[in-house]
C-alpha positions as CSV (number, residue, x, y, z in Angstrom):
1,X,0.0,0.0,0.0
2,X,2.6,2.5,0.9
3,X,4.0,1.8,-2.2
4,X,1.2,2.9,-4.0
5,X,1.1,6.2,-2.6
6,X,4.9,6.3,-3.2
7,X,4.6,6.0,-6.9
8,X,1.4,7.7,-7.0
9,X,3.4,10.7,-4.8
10,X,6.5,10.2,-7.8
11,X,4.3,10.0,-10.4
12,X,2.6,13.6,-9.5
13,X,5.7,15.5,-9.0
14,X,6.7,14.5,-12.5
15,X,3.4,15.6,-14.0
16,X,4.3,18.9,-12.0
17,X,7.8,19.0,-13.2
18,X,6.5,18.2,-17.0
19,X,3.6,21.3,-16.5
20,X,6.4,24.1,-15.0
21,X,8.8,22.9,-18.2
22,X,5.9,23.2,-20.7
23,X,4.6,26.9,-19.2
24,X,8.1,27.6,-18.8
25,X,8.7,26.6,-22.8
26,X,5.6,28.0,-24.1
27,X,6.5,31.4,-21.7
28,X,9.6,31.1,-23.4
29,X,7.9,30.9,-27.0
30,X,5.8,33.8,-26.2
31,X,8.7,36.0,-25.2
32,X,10.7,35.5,-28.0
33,X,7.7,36.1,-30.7
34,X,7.0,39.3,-28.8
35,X,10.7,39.8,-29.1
36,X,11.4,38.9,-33.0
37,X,7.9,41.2,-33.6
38,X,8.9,44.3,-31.9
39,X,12.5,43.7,-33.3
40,X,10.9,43.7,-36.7
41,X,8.8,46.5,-36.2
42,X,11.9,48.7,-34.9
43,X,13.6,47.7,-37.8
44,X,10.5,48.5,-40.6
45,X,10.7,51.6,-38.4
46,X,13.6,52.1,-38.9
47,X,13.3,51.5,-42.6
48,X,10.4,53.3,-43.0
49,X,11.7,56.4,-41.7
50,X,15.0,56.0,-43.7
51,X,13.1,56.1,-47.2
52,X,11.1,58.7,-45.8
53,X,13.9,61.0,-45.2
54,X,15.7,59.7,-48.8
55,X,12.8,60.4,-50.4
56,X,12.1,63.9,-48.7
57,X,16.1,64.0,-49.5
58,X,15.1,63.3,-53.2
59,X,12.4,65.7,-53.3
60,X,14.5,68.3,-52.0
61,X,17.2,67.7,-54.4
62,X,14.7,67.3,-57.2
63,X,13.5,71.4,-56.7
64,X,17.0,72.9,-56.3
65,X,19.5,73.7,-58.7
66,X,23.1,74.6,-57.9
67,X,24.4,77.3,-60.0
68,X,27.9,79.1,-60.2
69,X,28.3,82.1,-62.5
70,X,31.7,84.6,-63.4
71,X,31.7,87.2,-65.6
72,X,33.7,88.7,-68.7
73,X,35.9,86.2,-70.6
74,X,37.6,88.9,-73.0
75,X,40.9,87.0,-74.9
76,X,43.5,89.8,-75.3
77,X,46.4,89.0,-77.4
78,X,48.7,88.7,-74.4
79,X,45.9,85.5,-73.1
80,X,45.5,83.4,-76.6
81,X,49.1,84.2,-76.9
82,X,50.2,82.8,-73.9
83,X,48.0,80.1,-74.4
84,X,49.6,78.9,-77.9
85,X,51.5,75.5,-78.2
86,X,54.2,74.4,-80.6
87,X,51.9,73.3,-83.0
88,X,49.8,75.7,-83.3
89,X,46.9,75.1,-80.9
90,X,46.3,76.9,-77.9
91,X,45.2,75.9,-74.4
92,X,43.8,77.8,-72.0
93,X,43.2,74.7,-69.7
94,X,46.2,75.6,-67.1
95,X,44.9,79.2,-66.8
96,X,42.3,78.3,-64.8
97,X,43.2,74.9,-62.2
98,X,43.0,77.3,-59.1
99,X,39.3,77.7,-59.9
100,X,38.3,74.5,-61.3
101,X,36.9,73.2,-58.3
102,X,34.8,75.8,-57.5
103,X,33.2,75.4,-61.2
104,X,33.0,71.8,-61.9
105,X,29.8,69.7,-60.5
106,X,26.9,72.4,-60.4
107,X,23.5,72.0,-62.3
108,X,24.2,75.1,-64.2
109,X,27.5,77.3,-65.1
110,X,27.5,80.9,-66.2
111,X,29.7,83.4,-68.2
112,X,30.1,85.9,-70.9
113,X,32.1,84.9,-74.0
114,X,33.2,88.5,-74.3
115,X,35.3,88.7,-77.1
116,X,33.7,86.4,-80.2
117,X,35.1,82.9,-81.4
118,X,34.9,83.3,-84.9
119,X,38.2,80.9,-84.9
120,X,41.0,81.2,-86.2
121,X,39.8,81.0,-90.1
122,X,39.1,84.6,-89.4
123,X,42.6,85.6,-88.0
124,X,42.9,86.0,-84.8
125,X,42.7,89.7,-83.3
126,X,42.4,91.8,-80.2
127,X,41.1,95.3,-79.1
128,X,39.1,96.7,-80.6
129,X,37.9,94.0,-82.7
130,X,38.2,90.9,-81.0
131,X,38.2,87.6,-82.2
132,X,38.9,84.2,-80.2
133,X,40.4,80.5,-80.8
134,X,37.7,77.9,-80.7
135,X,39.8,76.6,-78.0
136,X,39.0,79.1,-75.2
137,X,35.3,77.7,-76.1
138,X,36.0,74.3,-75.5
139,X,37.9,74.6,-72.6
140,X,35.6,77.0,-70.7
141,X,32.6,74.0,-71.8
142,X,35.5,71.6,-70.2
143,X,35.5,73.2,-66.9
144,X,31.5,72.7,-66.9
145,X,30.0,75.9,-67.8
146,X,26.8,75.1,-69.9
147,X,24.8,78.4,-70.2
148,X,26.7,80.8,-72.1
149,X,25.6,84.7,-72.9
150,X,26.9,85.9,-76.6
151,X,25.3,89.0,-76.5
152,X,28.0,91.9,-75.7
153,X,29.1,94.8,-77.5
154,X,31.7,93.3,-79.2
155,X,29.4,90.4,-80.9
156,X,29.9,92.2,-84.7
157,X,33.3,92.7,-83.9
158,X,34.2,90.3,-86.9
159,X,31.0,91.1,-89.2
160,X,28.1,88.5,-90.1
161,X,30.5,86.0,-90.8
162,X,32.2,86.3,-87.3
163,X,28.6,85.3,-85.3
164,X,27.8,82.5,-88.1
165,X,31.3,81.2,-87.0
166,X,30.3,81.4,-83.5
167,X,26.5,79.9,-83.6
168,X,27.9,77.5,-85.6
169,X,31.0,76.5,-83.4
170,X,28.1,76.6,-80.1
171,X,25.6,74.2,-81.7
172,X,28.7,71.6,-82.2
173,X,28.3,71.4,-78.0
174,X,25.0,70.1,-78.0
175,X,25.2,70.1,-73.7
176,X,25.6,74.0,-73.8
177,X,22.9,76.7,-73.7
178,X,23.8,79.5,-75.5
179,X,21.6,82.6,-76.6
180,X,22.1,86.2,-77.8
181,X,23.2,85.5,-81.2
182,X,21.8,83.4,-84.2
183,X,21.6,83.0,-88.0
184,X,17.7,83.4,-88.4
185,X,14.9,84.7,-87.2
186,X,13.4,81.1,-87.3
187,X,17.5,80.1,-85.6
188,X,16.1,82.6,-83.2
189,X,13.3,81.4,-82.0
190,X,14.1,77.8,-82.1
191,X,17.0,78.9,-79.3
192,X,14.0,80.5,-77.0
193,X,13.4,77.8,-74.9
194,X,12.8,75.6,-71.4
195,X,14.9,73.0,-70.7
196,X,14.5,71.2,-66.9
197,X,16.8,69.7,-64.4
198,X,16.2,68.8,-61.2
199,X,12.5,69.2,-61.4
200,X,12.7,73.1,-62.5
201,X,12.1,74.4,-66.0
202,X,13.9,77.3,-66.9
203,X,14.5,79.4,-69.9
204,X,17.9,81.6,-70.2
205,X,18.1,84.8,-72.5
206,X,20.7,87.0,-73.3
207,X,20.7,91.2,-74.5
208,X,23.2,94.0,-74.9
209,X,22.5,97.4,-74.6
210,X,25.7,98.3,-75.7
211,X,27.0,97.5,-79.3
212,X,30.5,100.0,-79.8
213,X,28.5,101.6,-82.9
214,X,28.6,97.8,-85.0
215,X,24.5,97.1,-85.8
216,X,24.2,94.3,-88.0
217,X,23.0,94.6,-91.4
218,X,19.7,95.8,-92.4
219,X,17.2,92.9,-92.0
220,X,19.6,90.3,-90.0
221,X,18.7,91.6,-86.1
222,X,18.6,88.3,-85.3
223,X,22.9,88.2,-85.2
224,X,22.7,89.7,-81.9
225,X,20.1,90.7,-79.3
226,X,19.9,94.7,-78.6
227,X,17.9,95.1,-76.1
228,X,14.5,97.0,-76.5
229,X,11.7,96.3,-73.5
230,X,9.5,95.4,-76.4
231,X,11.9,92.8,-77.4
232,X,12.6,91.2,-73.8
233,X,8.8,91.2,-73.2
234,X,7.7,88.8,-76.5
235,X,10.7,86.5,-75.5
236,X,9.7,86.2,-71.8
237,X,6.0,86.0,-73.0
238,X,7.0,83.2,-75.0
239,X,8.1,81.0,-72.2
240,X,6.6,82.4,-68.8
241,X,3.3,79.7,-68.9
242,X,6.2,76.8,-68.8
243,X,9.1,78.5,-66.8
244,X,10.0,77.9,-63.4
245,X,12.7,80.0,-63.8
246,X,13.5,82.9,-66.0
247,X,17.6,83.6,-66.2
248,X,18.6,87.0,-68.4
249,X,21.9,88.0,-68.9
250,X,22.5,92.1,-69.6
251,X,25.4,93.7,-71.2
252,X,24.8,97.3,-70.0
253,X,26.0,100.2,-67.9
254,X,29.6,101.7,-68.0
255,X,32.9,100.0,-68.5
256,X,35.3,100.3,-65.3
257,X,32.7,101.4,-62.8
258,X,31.5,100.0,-59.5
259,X,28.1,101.1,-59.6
260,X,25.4,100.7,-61.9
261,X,24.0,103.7,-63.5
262,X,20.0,104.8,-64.1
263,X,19.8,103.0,-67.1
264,X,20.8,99.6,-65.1
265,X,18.2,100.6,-62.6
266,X,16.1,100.9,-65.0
267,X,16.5,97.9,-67.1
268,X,16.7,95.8,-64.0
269,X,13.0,97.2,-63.0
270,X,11.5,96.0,-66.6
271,X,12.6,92.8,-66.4
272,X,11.7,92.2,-63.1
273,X,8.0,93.6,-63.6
274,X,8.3,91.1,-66.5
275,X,8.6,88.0,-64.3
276,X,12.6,87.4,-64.5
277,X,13.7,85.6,-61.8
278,X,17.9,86.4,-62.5
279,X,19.7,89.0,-64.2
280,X,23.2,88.7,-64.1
281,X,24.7,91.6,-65.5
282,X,28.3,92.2,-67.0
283,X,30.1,94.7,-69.2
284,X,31.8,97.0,-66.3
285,X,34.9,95.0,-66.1
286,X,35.0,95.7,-62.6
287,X,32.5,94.5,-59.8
288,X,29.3,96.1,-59.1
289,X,27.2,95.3,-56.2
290,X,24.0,92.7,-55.8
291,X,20.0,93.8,-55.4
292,X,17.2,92.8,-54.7
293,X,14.2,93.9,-56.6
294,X,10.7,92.2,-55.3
295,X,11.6,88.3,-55.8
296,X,14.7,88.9,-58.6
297,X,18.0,88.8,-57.9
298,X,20.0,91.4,-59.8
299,X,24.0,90.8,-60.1
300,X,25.0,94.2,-61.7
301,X,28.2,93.4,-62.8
302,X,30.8,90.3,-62.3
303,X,33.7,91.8,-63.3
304,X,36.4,90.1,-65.5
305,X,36.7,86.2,-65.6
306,X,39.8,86.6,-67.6
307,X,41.2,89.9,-69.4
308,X,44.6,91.2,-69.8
309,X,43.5,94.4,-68.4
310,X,46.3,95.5,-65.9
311,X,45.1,97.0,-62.9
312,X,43.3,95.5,-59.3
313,X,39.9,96.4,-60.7
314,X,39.7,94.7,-63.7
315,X,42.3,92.3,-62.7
316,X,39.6,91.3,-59.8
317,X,36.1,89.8,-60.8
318,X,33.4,87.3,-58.7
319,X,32.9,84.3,-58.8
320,X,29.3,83.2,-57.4
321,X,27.7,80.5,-56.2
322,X,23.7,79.9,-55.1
323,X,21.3,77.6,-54.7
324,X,18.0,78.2,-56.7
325,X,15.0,76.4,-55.0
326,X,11.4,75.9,-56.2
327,X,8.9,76.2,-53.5
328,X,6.2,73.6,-52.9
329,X,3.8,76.7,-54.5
330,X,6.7,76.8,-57.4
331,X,7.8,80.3,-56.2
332,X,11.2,80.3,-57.0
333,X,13.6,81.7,-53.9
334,X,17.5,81.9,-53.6
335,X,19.9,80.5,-50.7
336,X,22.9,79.7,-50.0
337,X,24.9,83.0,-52.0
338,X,28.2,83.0,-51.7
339,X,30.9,85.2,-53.4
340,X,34.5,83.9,-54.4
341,X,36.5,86.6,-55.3
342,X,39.4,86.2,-57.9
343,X,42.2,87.7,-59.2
344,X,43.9,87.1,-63.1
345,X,47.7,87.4,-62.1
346,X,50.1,87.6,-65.3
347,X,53.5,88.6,-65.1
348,X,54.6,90.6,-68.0
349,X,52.3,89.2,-70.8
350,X,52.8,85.4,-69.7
351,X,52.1,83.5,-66.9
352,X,48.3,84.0,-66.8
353,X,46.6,82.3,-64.1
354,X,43.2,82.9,-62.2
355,X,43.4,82.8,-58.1
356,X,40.3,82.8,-56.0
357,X,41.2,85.5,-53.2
358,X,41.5,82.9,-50.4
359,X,44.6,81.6,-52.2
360,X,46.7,84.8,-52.5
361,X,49.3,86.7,-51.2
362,X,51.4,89.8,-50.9
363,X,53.5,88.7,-53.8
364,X,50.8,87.9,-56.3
365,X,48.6,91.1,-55.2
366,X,50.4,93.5,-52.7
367,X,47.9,94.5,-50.1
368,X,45.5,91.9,-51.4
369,X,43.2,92.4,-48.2
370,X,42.9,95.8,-49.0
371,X,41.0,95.7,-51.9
372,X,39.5,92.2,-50.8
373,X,37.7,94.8,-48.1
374,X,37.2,97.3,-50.9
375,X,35.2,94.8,-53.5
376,X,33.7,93.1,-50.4
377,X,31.8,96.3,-49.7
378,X,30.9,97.0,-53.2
379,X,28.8,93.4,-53.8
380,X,27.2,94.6,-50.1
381,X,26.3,98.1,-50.4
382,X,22.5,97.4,-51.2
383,X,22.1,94.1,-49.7
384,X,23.4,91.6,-47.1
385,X,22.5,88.8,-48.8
386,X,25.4,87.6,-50.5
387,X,28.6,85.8,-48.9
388,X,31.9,87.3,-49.0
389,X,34.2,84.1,-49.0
């Protein structure tokens, strides 16, 4: 009998024993599904919230455009010489590696082919009529600029034949935007357009009000674009429903002077009332300051990209960079503005080389913080809203 109850006694504590290791197992099961789940859902958290702040990232990249922008390049004789190899052809390539890498990389690249590339078919010439390499072109287009302004008041320095040479050397770059001259009125038209990038269309025009007494011929206003308010306002009419952005170069104002004059003021007015979003004007040869008008950003004058023109003032130009940003209403706004001054050191004739100010010194400009304070205060005198690097 006892032994009954002793078995009976065994028997339960391993039923007991069996019951705690199953609640214990199942327990265990529990925890660790509860475990693996909210594991998983950190992790789809975590996932989720990644691709929401690449996409935002995306989005956000996909309404800005990064832009940089200089101003005059004017080849003297002293530059394409200086530029000329052994055999012939010239490179301008090693004139510009201190600035390269504020240039390269950004959405859109600005400047001024001052002096015309009607090649060197033409023969090659300096002030007063200028006429360019095609190589200057196709190094500038190398460094990454990709809108180019053709409009200046040297455009008929070489005649008709001189801008055919040129449209026709710009369409062989197929990447580039280039406006202010053309060999049609249909030619014309056909180049007032919107391209996009980065989720923002934009058209770019291009007008001089300045033209050193050359028209073109009777009939043929179409080789370069004098500015009339009639003029501007058919072009910008023509693209305003499908712009974002509205970019208009002006060759204007007076040469070697650090303020713009009323005609400037003027001009700068029209085309803002108009609906232009940038003007970026050049022709000075020396910097003039930055405005804003309403919602347009006015840059009166860059100064010089490259020039043999021998003194701090001309020798001293801007370089500028800016993010341009479409607004979830598609109001287009402007950030990020930062001015790079630089400097085109030559030594005699030879030796031309372009130095952002941040890289000089005494012995390539003599009191180089001197007029680094002096041009500072001419981009600022209407506005804070520009950087002075």
């Amino acid at each position: 009998m006892e032994e009954k109850r002793r078995k009976k006694r065994k028997l339960k504590t391993w039923v007991k024993i069996t019951l705690v290791v199953l609640l214990l197992f199942v327990l265990g099961l529990v925890a660790y599904y509860f475990c693996s789940n909210l594991n998983k859902d950190d992790k789809k958290s975590k996932k989720d919230e990644s691709l929401t702040i690449t996409t935002t990232k995306k989005q956000e990249e996909s309404n800005t455009l990064s832009m940089v922008m200089v101003g005059d390049c004017l080849i003297h004789r002293f530059v394409y010489t200086d530029a000329k190899n052994d055999d012939g052809t010239y490179s301008f390539s090693k004139m510009f590696t201190e600035v390269e890498p504020l240039i390269k990389n950004h959405d859109l690249a600005f400047y001024n082919q001052e002096s015309i590339i009607g090649g060197k078919v033409l023969g090659l010439s300096a002030y007063p009529r200028f006429n360019s390499p095609e190589e200057i072109g196709n190094d500038m287009v190398n460094l990454g600029f990709n809108l180019v302004s053709l409009a200046n008041n040297h455009t008929m320095d070489k005649g008709e034949q001189g801008v055919i040479n040129s449209v026709n050397f710009w369409k062989t770059h197929p990447s580039v935007y280039y406006t202010g001259q053309a060999l049609s009125n249909e030619d014309r038209q056909d180049n007032i357009k919107v391209l996009e990038k980065n989720g923002i269309k934009y058209a770019f025009l291009a007008y001089t009000t300045v033209t050193n007494g050359l028209l073109p011929p009777s009939g043929k206003d179409y080789l370069t674009n004098i500015y009339s308010r009639q003029k501007a306002q058919n072009d910008i009419d023509k693209v305003k429903d499908e712009a974002d952005l509205i970019i208009v170069s002006m060759h204007w104002g007076e040469e070697y002077t650090t303020y713009p004059n009323s005609n400037q003021k003027e001009v700068a007015k029209e085309l803002a009332d108009m609906g232009v979003n940038l003007i970026i004007g050049n022709h000075a040869h020396s910097i003039q300051p930055v405005e804003m008008i309403g919602d347009t950003l006015v840059f009166y004058a860059l100064g010089n990209f490259i020039a043999a023109q021998d003194t701090p003032d001309r020798q001293t130009g801007v370089l500028v960079t800016l993010n341009i940003n479409k607004e979830d209403n598609n109001k287009i706004t402007f950030s990020d503005i930062k001015a790079n001054l630089i400097y085109t050191y030559f030594k005699g004739s030879s030796n031309f080389k372009i130095y952002p100010y941040t890289k000089l010194n005494n012995d390539l400009l003599n009191n180089y913080q001197t007029y680094y304070n002096k041009y500072k205060s001419v981009l600022t005198r209407y506005t804070d809203i520009i950087e002075v690097e």
